[in-house]
C-alpha positions as a Markdown table, in Angstrom:
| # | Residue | x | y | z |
|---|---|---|---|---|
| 1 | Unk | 0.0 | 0.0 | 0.0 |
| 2 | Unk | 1.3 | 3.4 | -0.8 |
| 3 | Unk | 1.8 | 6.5 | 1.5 |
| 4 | Unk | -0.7 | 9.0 | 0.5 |
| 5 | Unk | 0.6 | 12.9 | -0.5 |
| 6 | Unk | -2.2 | 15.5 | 0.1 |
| 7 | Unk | -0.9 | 17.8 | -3.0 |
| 8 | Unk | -1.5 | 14.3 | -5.4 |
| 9 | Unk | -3.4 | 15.7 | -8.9 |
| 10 | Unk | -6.8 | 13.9 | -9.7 |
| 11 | Unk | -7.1 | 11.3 | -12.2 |
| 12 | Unk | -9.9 | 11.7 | -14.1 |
| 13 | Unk | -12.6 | 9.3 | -14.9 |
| 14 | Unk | -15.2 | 9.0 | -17.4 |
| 15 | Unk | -18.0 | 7.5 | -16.1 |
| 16 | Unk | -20.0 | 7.2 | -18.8 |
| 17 | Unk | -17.1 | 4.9 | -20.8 |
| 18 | Unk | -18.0 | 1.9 | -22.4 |
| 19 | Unk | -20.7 | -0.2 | -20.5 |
| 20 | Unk | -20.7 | 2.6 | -17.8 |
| 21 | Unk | -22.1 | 1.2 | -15.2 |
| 22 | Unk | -20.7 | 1.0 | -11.2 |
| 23 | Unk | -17.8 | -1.4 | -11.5 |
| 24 | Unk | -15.3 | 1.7 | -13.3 |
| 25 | Unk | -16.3 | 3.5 | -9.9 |
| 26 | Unk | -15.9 | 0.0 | -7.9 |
| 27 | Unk | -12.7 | -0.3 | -9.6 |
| 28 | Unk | -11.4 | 3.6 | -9.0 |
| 29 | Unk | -12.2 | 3.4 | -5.8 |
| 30 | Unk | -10.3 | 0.2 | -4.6 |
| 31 | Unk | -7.4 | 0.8 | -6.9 |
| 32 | Unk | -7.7 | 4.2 | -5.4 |
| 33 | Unk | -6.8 | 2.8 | -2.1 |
| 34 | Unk | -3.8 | 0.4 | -3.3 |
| 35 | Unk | -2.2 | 3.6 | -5.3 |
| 36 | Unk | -3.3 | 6.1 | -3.3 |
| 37 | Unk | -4.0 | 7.9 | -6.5 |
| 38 | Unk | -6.9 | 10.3 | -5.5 |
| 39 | Unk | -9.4 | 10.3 | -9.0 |
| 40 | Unk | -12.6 | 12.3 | -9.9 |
| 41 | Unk | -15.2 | 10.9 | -11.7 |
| 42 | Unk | -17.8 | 12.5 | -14.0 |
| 43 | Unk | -21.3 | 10.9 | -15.5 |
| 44 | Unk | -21.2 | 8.0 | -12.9 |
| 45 | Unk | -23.6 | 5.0 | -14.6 |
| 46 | Unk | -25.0 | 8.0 | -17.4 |
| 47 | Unk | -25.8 | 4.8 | -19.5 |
| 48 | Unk | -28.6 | 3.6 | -16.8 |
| 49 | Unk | -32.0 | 4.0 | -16.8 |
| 50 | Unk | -31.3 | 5.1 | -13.3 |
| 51 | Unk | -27.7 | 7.3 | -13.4 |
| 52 | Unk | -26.1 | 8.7 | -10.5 |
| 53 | Unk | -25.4 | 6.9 | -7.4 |
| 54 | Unk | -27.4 | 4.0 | -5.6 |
| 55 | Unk | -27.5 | 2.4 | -2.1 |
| 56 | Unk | -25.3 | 0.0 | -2.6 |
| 57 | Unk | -22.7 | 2.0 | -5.1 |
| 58 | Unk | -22.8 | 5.3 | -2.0 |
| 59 | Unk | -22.2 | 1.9 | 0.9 |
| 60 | Unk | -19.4 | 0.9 | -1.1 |
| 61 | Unk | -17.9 | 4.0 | -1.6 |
| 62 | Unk | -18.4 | 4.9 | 2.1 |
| 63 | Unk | -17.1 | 2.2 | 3.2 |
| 64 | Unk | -14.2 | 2.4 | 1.6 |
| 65 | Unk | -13.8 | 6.0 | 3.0 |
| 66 | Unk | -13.9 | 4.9 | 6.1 |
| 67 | Unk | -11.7 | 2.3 | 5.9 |
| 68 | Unk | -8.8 | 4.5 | 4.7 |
| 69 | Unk | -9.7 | 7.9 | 6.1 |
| 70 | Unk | -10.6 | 8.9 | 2.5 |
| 71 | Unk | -12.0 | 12.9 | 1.7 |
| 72 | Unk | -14.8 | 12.1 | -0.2 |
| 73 | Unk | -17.3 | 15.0 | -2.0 |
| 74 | Unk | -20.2 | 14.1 | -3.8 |
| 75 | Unk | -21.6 | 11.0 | -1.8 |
| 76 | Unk | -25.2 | 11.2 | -2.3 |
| 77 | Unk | -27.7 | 9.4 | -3.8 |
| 78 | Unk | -28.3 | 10.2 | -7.4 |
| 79 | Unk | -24.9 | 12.0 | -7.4 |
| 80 | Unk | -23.1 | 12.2 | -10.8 |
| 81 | Unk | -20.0 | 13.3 | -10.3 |
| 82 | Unk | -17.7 | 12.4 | -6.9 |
| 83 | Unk | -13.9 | 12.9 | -6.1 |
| 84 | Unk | -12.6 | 10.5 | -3.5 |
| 85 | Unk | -8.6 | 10.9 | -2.0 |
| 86 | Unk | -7.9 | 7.9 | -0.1 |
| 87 | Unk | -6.4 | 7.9 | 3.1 |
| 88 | Unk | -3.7 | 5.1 | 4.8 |
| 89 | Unk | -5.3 | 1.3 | 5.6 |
| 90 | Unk | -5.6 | 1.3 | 9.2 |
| 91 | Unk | -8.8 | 0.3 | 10.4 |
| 92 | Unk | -9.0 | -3.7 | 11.1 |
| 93 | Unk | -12.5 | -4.2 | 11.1 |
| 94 | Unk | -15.8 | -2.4 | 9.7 |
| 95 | Unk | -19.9 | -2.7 | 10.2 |
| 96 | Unk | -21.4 | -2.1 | 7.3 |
| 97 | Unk | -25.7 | -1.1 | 6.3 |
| 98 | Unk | -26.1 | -1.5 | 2.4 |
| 99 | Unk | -29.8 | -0.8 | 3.0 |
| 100 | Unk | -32.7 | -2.8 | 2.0 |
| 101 | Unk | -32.1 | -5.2 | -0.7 |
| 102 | Unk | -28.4 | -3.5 | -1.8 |
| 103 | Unk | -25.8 | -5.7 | -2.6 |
| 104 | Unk | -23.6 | -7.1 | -0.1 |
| 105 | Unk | -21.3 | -8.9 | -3.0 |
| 106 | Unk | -20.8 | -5.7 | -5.1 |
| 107 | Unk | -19.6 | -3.7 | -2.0 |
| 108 | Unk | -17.3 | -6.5 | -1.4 |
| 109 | Unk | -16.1 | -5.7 | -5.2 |
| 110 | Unk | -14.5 | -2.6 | -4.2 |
| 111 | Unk | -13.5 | -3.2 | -0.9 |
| 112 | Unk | -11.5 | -6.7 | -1.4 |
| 113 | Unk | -8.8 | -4.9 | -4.0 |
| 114 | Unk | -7.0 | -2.7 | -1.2 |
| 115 | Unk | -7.9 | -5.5 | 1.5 |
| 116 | Unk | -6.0 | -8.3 | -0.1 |
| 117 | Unk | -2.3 | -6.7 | -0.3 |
| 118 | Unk | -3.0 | -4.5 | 3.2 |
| 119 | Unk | -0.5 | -5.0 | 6.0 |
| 120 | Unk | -3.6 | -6.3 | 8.2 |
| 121 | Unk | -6.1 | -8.5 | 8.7 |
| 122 | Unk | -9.5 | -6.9 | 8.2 |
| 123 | Unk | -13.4 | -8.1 | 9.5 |
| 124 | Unk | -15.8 | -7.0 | 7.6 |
| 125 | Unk | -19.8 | -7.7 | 8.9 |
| 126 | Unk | -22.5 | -6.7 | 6.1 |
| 127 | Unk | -25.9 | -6.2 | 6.2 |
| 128 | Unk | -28.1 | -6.3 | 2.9 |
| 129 | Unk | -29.1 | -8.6 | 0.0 |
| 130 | Unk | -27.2 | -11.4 | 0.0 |
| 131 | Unk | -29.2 | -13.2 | -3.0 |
| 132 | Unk | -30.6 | -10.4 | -5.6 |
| 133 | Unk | -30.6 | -9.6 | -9.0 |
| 134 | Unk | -27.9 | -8.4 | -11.1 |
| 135 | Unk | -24.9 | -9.7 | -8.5 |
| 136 | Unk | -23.4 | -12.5 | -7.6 |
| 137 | Unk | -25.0 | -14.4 | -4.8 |
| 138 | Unk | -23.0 | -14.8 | -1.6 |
| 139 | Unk | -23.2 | -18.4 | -2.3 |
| 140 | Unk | -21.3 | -17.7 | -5.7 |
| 141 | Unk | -18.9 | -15.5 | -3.8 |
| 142 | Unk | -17.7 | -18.5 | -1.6 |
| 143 | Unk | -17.7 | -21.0 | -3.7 |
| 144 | Unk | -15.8 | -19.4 | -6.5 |
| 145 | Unk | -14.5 | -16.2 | -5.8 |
| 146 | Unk | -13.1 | -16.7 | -2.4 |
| 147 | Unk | -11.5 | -19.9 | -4.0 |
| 148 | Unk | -9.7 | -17.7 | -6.3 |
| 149 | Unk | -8.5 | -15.5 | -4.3 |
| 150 | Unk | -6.7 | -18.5 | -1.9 |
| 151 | Unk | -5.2 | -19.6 | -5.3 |
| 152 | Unk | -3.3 | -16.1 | -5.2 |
| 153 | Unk | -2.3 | -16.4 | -1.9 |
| 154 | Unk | -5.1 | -14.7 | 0.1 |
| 155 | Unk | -7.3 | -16.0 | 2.7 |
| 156 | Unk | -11.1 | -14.8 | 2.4 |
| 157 | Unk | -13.2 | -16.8 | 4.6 |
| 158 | Unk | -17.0 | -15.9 | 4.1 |
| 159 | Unk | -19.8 | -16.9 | 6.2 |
| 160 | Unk | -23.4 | -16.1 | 5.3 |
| 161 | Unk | -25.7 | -16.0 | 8.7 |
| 162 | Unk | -29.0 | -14.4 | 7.6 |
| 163 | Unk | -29.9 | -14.6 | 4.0 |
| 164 | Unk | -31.4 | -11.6 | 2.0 |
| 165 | Unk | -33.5 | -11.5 | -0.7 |
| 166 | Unk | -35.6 | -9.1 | -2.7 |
| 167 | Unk | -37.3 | -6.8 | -2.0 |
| 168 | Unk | -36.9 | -6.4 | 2.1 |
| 169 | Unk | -33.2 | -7.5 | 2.3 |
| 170 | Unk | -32.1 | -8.0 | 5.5 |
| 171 | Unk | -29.2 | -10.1 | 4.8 |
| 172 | Unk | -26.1 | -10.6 | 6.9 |
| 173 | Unk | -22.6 | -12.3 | 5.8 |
| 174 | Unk | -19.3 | -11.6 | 7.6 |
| 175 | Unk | -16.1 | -11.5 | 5.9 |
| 176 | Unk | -12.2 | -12.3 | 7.1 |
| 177 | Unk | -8.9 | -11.5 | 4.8 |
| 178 | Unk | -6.0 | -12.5 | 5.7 |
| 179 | Unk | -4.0 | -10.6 | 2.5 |
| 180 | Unk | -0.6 | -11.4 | 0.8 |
| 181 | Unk | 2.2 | -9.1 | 0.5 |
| 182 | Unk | 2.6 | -10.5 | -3.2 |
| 183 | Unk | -0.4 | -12.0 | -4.7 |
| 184 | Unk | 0.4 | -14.8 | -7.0 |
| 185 | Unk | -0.8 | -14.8 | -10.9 |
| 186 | Unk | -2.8 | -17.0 | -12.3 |
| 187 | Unk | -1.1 | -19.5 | -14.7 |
| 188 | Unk | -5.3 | -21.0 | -16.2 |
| 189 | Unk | -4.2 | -21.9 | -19.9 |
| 190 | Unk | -5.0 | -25.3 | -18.7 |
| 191 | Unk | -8.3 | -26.6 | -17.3 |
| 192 | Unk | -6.5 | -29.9 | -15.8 |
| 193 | Unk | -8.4 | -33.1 | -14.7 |
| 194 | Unk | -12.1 | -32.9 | -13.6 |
| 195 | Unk | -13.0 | -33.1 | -9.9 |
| 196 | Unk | -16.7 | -32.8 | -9.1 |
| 197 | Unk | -19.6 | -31.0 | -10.2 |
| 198 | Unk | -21.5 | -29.4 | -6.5 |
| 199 | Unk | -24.3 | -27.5 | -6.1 |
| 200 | Unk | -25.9 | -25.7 | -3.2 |
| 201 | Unk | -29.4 | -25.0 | -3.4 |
| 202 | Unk | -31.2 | -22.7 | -0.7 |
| 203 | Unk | -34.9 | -21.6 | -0.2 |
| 204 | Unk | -36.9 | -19.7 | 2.7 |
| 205 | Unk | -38.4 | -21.9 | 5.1 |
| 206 | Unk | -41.5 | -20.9 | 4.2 |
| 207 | Unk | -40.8 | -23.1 | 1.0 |
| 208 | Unk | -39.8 | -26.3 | 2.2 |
| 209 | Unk | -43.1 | -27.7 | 2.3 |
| 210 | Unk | -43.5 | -27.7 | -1.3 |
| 211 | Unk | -39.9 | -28.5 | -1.4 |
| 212 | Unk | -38.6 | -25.5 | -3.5 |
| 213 | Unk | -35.1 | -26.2 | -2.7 |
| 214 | Unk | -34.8 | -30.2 | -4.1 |
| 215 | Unk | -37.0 | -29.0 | -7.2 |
| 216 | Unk | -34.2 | -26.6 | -7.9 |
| 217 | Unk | -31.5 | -29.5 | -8.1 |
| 218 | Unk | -34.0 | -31.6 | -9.6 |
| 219 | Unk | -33.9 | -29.2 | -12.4 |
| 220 | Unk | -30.4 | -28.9 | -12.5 |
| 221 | Unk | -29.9 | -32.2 | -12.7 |
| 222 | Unk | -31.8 | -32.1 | -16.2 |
| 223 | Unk | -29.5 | -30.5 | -17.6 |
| 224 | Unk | -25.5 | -31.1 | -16.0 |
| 225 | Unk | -23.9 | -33.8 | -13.9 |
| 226 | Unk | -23.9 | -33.3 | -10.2 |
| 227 | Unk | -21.7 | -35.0 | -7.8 |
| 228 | Unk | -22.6 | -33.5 | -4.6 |
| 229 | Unk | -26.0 | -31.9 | -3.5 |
| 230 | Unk | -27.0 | -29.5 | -0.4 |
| 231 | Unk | -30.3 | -28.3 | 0.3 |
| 232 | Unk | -30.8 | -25.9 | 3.2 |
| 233 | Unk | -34.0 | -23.8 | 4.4 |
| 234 | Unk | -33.1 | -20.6 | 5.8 |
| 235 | Unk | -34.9 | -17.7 | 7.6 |
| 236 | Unk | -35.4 | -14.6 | 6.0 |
| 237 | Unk | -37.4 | -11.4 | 5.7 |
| 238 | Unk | -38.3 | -12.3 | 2.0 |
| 239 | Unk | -39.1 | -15.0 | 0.8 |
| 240 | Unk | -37.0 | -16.2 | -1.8 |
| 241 | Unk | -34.7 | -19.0 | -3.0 |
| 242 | Unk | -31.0 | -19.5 | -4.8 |
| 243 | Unk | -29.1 | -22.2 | -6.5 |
| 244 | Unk | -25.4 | -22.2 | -7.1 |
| 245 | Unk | -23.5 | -25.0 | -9.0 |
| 246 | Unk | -19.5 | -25.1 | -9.4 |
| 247 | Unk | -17.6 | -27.6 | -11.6 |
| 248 | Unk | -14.1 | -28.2 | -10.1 |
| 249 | Unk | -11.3 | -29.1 | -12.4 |
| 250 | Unk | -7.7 | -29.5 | -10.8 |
| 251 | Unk | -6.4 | -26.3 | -12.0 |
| 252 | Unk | -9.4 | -24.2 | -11.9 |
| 253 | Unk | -13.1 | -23.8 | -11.2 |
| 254 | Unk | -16.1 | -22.6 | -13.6 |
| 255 | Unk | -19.7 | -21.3 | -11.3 |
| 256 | Unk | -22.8 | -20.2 | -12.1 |
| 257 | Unk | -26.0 | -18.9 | -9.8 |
| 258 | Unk | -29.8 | -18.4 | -10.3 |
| 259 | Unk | -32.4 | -17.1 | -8.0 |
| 260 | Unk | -36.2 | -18.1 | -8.2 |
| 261 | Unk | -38.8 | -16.1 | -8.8 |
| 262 | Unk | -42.6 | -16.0 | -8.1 |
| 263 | Unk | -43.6 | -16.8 | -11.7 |
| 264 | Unk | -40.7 | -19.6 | -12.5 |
| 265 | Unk | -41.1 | -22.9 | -11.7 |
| 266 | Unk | -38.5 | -23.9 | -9.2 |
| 267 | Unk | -37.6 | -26.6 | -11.2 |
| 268 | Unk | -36.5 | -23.9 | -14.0 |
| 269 | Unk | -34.2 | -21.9 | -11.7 |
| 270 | Unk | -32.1 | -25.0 | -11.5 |
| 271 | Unk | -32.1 | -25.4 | -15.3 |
| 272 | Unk | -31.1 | -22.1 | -15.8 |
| 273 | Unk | -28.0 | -22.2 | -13.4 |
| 274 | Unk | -26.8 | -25.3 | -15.1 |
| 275 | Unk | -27.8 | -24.2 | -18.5 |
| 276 | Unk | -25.3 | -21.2 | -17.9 |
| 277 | Unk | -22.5 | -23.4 | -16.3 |
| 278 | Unk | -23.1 | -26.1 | -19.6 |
| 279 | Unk | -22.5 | -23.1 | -21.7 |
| 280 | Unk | -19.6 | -21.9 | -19.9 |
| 281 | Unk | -18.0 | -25.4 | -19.9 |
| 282 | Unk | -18.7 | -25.9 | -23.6 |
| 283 | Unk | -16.3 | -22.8 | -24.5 |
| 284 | Unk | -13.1 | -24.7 | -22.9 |
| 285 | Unk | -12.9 | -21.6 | -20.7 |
| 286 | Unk | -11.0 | -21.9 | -17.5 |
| 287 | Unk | -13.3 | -19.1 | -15.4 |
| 288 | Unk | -16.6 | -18.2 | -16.5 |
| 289 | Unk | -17.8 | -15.0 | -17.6 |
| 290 | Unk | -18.1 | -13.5 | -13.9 |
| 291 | Unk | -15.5 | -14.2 | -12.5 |
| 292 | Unk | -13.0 | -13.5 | -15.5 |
| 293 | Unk | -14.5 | -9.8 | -15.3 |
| 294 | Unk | -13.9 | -9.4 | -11.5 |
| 295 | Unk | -10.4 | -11.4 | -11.4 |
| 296 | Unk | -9.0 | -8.5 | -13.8 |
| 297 | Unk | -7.5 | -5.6 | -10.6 |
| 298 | Unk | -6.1 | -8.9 | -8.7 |
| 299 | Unk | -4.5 | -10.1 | -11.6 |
| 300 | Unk | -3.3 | -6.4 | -12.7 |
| 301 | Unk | -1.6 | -6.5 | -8.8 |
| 302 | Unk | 0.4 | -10.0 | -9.2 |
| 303 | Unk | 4.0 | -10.4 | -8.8 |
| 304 | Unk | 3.9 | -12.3 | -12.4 |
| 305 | Unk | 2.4 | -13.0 | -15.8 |
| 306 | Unk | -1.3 | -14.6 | -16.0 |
| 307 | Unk | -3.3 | -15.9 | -18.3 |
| 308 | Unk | -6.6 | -17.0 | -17.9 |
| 309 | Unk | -9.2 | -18.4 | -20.8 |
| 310 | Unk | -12.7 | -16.9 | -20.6 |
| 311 | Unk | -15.9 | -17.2 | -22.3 |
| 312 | Unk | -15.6 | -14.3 | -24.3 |
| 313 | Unk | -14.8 | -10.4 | -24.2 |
| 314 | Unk | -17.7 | -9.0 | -22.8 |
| 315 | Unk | -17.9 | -5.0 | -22.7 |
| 316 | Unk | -17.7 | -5.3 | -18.8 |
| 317 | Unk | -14.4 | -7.3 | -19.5 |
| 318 | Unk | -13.2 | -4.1 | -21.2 |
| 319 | Unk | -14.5 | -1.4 | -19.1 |
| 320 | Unk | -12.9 | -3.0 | -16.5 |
| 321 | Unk | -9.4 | -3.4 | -18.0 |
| 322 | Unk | -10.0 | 0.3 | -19.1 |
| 323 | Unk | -10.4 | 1.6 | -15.7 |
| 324 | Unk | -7.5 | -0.7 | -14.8 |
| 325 | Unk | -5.0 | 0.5 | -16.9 |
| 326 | Unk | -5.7 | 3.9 | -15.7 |
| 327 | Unk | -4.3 | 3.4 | -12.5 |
| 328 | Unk | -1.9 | 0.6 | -12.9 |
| 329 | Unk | 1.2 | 0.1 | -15.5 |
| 330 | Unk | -0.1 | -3.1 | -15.9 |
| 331 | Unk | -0.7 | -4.2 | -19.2 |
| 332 | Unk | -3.7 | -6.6 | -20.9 |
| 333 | Unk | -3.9 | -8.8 | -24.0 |
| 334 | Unk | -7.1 | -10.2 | -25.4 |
| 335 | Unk | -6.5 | -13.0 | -28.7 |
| 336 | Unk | -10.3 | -14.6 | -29.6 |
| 337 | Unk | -9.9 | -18.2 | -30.3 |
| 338 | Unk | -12.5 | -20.3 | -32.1 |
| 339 | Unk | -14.6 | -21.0 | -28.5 |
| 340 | Unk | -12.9 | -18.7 | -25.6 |
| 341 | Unk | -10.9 | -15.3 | -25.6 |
| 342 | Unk | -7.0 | -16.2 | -23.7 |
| 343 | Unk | -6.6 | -13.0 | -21.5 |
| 344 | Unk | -3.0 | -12.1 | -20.4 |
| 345 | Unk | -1.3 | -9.7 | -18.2 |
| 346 | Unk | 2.1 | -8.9 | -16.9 |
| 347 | Unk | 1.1 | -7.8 | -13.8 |
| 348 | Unk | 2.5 | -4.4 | -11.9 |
| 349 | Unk | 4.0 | -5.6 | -8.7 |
C-alpha cells in the first residue's frame, strides 16, 4: 500500500465509458486505495435507466472512505460526479448497512482490491441482499471467488448467517482477509483433470413444504452432472430461493447462480443455473464470464504474468481493464480463439 501525498493531482474518470455502469467507480475506488491515486469521476452509470449513485454504489464508496480515512465529495444518492482521495489502511474491522435489498457482494467488489495486499487482517460484517438480481449471490462469492482468491495467496473466509433476498433485504454475511504481500498470478491456460460437479441449493423456510429447494437440483440435474447436492432452508425477511452449481477441475473452477422467482417454476431456476455453467464449460474456458471480469484488478496487482481463458470479451471485461489501466502500468492482452478469448497480463508488482 502506498503512503498517500495531500498535494496528489486527480485522475480523471469517465464514467460514462463503455458499459458505464458502477464497476469503473468500484474499480477507482479500490485501486484508489492500493495507489493512493486520489481520481474524480464525472457521469457516474449515465448509460442507466437510473444514473447517478445507488444504495449500494454510496455503501461501497463509504465504506471504503472509512476504511482509509478517505475525503470524499459528492456521496449522495443520485450524485453524478464524486472525487474520492484515499487515506492510509488502518482500520482492522468495519460494520457495514447496504440498506434494504443492496448488494452485499458488489460492495465486497471494491473493498477486497485494497484489503488483499494491506498490512492487516481486516473483518468485515455486512448487512443487505445477499441473494438479488444483477450480483453475484453470496453463495457464488464462496464457492468461486473466495477460492480464487486462496489460489493467489489470500485467505477470504465468508460466512453467510442471515440470507437476504428481494425486496426487504435484511441479509447478513461476515467476511475475514488475511492478505498477501505478493499476490500470485494465475497460470489458467489449462483446465486440468475434472473433480466434481456441487451444487448448493437454498430456499426460505417458508418453502420447504413444497420442497422448492430439491425441485431446484432436480432441475439442474436435467441438464448437468452433479456430484454432490446441499439443500438448506433458511430464515429470511423475503421470501426467496438460490441455487449455485460449481464444476471443479484441478487447476481451476467454472460457477454459475440463479435465484427463483414468483412466476418460474422452481424446477426452471435450476435449469437455468446449469444451463449457464453447460454453456460456460462448452467454450473450454477456464473461469466463467463473472469471475473472468472481476479477477481482472487482482490479476493487474500480481507479482507475475497470468493468463486465464474466458468465455468471451464481454464489454464489462473491457470497461474493467480500461479503468484498470488507468491506475496501474499493468498491461492486458485479449487473442479470440474459435470458442474462448485467452486474456493475459504482466502484472505491476
Amino acid at each position: 500500500m502506498h503512503t498517500i501525498s495531500s498535494m496528489a493531482k486527480f485522475l480523471e474518470i469517465d464514467g460514462s465509458y463503455g458499459e458505464s455502469g458502477g464497476q469503473i467507480l468500484r474499480t477507482a475506488t479500490g485501486l484508489s486505495m492500493v495507489t493512493g491515486k486520489p481520481f474524480r469521476i464525472t457521469k457516474i452509470r449515465a448509460g442507466r435507466p437510473n444514473p447517478g449513485l445507488q444504495a449500494q454504489h454510496l455503501a461501497g464508496v463509504s465504506a471504503a472512505a472509512e476504511l482509509c480515512g478517505a475525503e470524499l465529495e459528492g456521496a449522495k444518492l443520485g450524485s453524478t460526479e464524486l472525487t474520492f482521495t484515499p487515506g492510509n489502511m488502518t482500520r482492522e474491522s468495519l460494520d457495514i448497512e447496504v440498506g434494504t435489498a443492496g448488494s452485499v457482494a458488489l460492495v465486497l467488489q471494491t473493498l477486497l482490491m485494497p484489503l488483499s495486499v494491506a498490512r492487516h487482517k481486516t473483518h468485515l460484517d455486512i448487512r443487505g441482499g445477499t441473494h438479488v438480481a444483477w450480483s453475484p449471490t453470496t453463495g457464488y462469492f464462496r464457492h468461486v471467488f473466495c477460492e480464487y482468491m486462496r489460489m493467489m495467496g489470500v485467505s477470504v473466509r465468508s460466512d453467510t448467517h442471515e440470507y437476504g433476498f428481494y425486496p426487504k433485504g435484511g441479509g447478513r454475511i461476515t467476511v475475514d482477509i488475511a492478505p498477501s504481500a505478493k499476490l500470485k498470478p494465475l497460470a489458467l491456460d489449462k483446465r486440468g483433470r475434472y473433480v466434481a460437479t456441487e451444487a448448493w441449493s437454498n430456499a426460505s423456510r417458508e418453502l420447504a413444504r413444497p420442497k422448492v429447494a430439491e425441485r431446484q437440483l432436480g432441475g439442474a440435474r436435467v441438464m448437468a452432472r452433479i456430484d454432490r447436492e446441499n439443500v438448506k432452508y433458511v430464515e429470511s425477511q423475503s421470501i426467496g430461493s438460490a441455487i449455485t452449481i460449481v464444476t471443479k477441475f484441478s487447476n481451476c473452477l467454472l460457477g454459475a447462480s440463479a435465484l427463483g422467482e414468483r412466476s418460474l417454476p422452481a424446477e426452471k431456476v435450476g435449469e437455468q443455473a446449469a444451463a449457464e455453467l453447460s454453456r460456460a464449460l462448452a467454450t473450454g474456458a477456464t473461469m466463467d464470464s463473472w469471475m473472468a471480469d472481476q479477477i481482472l484488478p487482482y490479476i493487474a496487482l500480481a507479482a507475475g504474468k497470468s493468463v486465464i481463458l474466458a468465455p468471451s470479451a464481454t464489454k464489462h471485461m473491457k470497461t474493467n481493464i480500461w479503468a484498470i489501466e488507468k491506475f496501474l502500468g499493468a498491461k492486458f492482452s485479449i487473442e479470440y480463439g474459435e470458442k474462448n478469448v485467452v486474456v493475459s497480463c504482466a502484472g505491476s508488482a
